[in-house]
C-alpha positions in Angstrom: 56.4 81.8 -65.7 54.9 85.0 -66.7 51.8 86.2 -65.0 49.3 89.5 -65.5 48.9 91.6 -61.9 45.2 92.1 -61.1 46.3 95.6 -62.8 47.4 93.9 -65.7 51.6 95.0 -65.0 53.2 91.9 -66.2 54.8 89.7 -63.3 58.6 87.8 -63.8 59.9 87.6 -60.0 58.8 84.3 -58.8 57.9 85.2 -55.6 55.5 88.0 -57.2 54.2 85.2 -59.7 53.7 82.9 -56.3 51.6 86.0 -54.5 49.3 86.7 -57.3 48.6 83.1 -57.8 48.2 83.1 -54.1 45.3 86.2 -54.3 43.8 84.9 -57.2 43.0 81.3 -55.7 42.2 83.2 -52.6 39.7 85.4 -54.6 38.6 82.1 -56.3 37.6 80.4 -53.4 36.6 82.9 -51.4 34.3 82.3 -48.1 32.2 85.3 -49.0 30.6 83.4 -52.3 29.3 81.1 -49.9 25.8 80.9 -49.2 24.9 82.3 -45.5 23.3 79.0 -43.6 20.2 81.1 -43.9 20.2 80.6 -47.7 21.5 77.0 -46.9 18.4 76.3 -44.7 16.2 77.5 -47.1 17.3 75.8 -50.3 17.9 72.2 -48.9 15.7 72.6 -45.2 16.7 72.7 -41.6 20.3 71.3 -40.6 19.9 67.5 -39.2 19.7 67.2 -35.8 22.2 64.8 -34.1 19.9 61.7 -33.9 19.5 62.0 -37.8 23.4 61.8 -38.6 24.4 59.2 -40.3 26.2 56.1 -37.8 29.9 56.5 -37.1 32.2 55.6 -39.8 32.4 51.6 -40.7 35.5 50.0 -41.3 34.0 48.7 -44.3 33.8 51.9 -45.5 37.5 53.0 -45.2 38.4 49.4 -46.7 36.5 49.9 -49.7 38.1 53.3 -50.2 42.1 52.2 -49.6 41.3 49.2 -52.5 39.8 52.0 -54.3 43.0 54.4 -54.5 44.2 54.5 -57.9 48.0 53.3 -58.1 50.3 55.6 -59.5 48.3 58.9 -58.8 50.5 62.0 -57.6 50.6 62.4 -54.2 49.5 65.3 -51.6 52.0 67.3 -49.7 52.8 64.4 -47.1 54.2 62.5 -50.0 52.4 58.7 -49.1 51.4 56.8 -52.6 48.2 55.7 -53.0 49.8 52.2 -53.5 51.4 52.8 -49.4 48.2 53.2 -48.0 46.8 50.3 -49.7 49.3 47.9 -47.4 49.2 49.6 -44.0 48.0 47.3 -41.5 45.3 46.6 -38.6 46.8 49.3 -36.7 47.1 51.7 -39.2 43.6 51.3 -40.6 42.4 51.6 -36.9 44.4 54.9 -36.7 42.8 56.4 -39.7 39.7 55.6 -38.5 39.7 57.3 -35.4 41.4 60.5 -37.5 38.2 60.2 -40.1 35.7 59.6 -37.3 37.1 62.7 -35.5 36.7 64.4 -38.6 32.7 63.6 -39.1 31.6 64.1 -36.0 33.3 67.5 -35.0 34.0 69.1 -38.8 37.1 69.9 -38.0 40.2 68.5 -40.5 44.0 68.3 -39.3 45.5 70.8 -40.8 48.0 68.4 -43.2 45.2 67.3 -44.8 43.8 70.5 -45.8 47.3 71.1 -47.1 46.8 71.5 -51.0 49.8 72.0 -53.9 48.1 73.4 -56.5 49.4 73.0 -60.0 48.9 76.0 -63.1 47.9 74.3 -66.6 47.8 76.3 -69.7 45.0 76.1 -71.3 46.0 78.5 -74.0 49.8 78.8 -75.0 51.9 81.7 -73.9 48.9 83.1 -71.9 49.8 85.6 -69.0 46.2 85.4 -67.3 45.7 83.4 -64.4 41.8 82.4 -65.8 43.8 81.1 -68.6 45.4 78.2 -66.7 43.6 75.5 -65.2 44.3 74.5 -61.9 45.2 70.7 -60.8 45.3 70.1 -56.5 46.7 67.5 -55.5 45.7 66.6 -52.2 46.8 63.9 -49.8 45.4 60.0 -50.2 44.3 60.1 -46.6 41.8 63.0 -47.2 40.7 61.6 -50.9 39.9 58.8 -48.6 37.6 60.8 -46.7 36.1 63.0 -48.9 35.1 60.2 -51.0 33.0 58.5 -47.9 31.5 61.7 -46.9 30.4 62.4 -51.1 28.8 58.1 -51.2 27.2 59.8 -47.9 26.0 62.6 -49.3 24.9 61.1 -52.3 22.8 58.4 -51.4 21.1 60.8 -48.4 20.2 63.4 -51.3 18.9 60.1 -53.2 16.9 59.2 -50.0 15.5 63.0 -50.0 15.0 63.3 -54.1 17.6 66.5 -53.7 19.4 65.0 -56.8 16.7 65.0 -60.1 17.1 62.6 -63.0 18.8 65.9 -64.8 21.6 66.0 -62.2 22.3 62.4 -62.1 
């Protein structure tokens, strides 16, 4: 692969292709875009305080999202299938429940599953721009798993609170 510096020099080591797909995801995603939880607070309101989160994660939940996994999906960095997870048993579940739970009340993810590989698509041919390519992550199952509770979470509190309007739906 070919790739443009930020100063437009074009790139042909791998490891130098690797660094300025590094920066430019970096400079994608970067922290400072954020809103300040000033600007949070005043476009959604205060955060909640502990006795309005949501109850501890349900079993049902975690069940309904392992038969949810799509078979045959490519998997994250800890290379478990979709298809694995879907047959752990009791214990297992019981496991990832306490790792999810963990995760909800704290904030705080394990650092595997923030693990990402990220994957360049061209969207033009022969392009040499980063912006040119679009970008595929593939995380692991166990942290689809819990970013997909956490969203029906989100999504049916910002129902609850009319955050979401017909045009966003």
């Amino acid at each position: 692969m070919v790739i443009k510096d930020k100063g437009g020099n074009l790139l042909t080591d791998e490891s130098d292709v690797t660094q300025r797909w590094k920066e430019y995801i970096e400079d994608l995603y970067n922290r400072n875009n954020c809103p300040t939880d000033e600007e949070m607070e005043e476009c959604v309101g205060p955060a909640p305080k502990e006795d309005d989160l949501w109850p501890s994660l349900l079993k049902e939940e975690l069940t309904t999202m392992l038969k949810q996994l799509q078979n045959g999906k490519a998997e994250g960095v800890d290379d478990i299938p979709g298809k694995m997870l879907k047959c752990i048993g009791e214990k297992a579940i019981e496991e990832l429940i306490e790792i999810c739970q963990q995760i909800y009340t704290t904030g705080e993810w394990p650092s595997d599953f923030l693990q990402t590989v990220m994957i360049p698509l061209e969207k033009k041919t022969n392009t040499t721009e980063c912006q040119d390519y679009r970008t595929i992550s593939l995380i692991s199952h166990a942290s689809k798993i819990i970013l997909k509770i956490l969203t029906k979470r989100i999504e049916a509190k910002a129902t609850v609170v009319n955050w979401i309007t017909n045009e966003q739906d």
